[in-house]
C-alpha positions, 0 to 999 in steps of 0.5 A, a space after each residue: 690903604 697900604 700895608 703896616 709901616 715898619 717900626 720906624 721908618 726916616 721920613 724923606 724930604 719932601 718930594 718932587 713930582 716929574 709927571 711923564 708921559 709917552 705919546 703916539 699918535 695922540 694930538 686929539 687927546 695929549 692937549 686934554 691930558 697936559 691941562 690936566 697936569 698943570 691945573 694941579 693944585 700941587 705943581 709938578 716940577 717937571 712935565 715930560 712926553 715923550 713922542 714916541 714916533 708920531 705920525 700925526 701933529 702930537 708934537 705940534 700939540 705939545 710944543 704948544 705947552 712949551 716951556 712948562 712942558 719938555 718935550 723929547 722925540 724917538 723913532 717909534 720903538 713902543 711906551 715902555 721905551 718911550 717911558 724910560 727915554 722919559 724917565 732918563 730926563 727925570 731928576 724929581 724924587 718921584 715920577 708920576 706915570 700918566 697915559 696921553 689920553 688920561 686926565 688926572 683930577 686938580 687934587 692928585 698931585 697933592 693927594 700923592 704928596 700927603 700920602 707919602 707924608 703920612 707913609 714915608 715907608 710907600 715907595 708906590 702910592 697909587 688912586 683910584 680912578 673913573 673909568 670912561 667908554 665912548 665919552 661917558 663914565 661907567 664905573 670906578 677901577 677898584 669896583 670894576 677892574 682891580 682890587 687892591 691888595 693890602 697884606 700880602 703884596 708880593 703874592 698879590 702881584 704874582 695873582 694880578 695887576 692890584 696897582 691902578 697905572 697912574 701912579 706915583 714911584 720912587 724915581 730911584 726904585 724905578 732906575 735901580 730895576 732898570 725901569 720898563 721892559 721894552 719886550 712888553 710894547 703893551 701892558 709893561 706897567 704890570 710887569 713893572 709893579 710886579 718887580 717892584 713889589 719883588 724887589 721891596 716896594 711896598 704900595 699905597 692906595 688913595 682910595 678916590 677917585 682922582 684920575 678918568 682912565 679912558 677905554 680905547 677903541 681898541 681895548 677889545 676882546 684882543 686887547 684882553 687875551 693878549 693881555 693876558 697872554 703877557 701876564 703869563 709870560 712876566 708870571 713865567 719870569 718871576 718865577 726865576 726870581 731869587 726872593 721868591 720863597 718855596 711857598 711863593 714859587 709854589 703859590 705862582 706855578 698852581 696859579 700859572 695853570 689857572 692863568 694858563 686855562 684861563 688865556 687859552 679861552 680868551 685867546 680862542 675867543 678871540 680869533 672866533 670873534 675876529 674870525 681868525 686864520 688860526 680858529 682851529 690851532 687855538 681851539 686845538 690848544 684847549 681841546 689837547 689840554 686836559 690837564 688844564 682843567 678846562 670846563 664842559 662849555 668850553 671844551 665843547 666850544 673848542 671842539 666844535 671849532 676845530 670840526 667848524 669854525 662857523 659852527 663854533 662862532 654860532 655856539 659863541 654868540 648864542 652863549 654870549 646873548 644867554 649871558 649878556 654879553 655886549 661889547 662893552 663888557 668884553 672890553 672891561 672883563 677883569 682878567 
């Protein structure tokens, strides 16, 4: 899937993969992940981690896989920064992102590789992905998380992240915006695509399944809303930028408000859940904003949590079991 081609569009050479990968603390998973990058049906020219402050034996782990590996090590400073100390080693036409607890199916390399054949004008080209809890696979990620977004992809990347992380860019694309902003120490990948996609890039999806994207123990409900809380942040900052169109600014601020609305729920869910120290602060931002719109439950929820948080825990897991909500489903709901 993929937007129309221009009219006429050069075709490139044929491209050259640089896979990177920024690790931390990862020995149980990296070696998995590395024997997924060099069993590749279409080699990639360049492998590259970049141990981003481990404490554990990562790096042991990866040395083992020298010299088809690079291995580069910094003091911890977080993946985005970790990616573009990794991208600066890169000199392939493409890099290929990769998560150091990921794996990618033999045939991605290579599916890429024909996608952009058949697509010289995709600057992106993305797959679909198995996504997998606690050793056992669950769903795909284009029925479960993301849909992608073929005719209008610049308002689709302002509305959400359309574009699976594992992905294949244009290692030129990626240095002209100046890769990965280090303020995101989390989530930057979205962040990354929407200025991509700002900037011209067009994206390309295969649609098989050819990675496992795996759930970490973390990747909860604080996961989510602070996820969230980082898409309204990177929206906020798009908002400045100079190719929007008075419809597109228009088009982010009404959905800003929906973001907004939105975050504020999931941020006061969390601290109930958690049984944070700031329950009532965070309740307070949603009984105090009226014009956010927010529905009769979780206002009442809100209010009940600012008189007593007990009380508002109780009201959350009473919801939660009418519902049918488990752990695994505040880990994988689509924000």
């Amino acid at each position: 899937m993929a937007p129309p081609p221009p009219v006429a569009t050069a075709r490139p050479v044929e491209p050259t993969f640089a896979v990177i990968v920024a690790a931390y603390n990862c020995e149980a998973s990296i070696g998995e992940t590395l024997v997924s990058v060099l069993a590749q049906s279409r080699p990639a020219q360049q492998v590259i981690v970049c141990d981003d402050g481990s404490t554990d034996g990562t790096a042991r782990v990866v040395s083992t896989f020298a010299p088809d590996v690079a291995l580069i090590r910094q003091e911890n400073q977080g993946d985005a920064a970790a990616r573009n100390t990794a991208l600066a080693a890169a000199s392939a036409s493409h890099v290929v992102i990769l998560d150091s607890d990921d794996v990618f199916d033999s045939r991605c390399l290579e599916a890429y590789a024909a996608a952009l054949a058949a697509r010289p004008d995709l600057e992106i080209v993305t797959c679909d992905a198995f996504l997998e809890a606690n050793g056992v696979v669950f769903d795909r990620y284009y029925r479960r998380l993301g849909r992608f977004v073929v005719e209008d992809q610049r308002r689709g990347a302002l509305h959400q992240h359309f574009v699976f992380g594992l992905a294949c860019v244009e290692r030129e694309r990626l240095v002209a915006i100046g890769g990965w902003d280090t303020r995101y120490r989390g989530n930057s990948d979205t962040d990354l695509f929407l200025r991509l996609i700002l900037a011209g890039c067009r994206a390309g999806l295969v649609y098989e399944p050819l990675a496992r994207y795996r759930f970490r123990p973390q990747s909860l409900s604080d996961e989510r809303a602070s996820n969230m809380r980082a898409m309204v942040t990177m929206v906020e900052r798009a908002l400045e930028h100079p190719s929007l169109t008075p419809d597109e600014r228009a088009f982010a601020r009404a959905d800003l408000r929906v973001k907004e609305r939105l975050t504020r729920a999931a941020e006061l869910e969390h601290a109930l859940r958690t049984r944070s120290g700031d329950v009532r602060a965070r309740a307070r931002r949603v009984v105090s904003a009226d014009e956010l719109g927010f529905p009769r439950h979780e206002r009442l929820l809100a209010a009940a949590s600012v008189v007593a948080p007990p009380l508002g825990r109780t009201l959350l897991r009473l919801r939660d079991r009418r519902h049918g909500v488990t752990p695994l489903r505040v880990r994988t709901r689509s924000v």
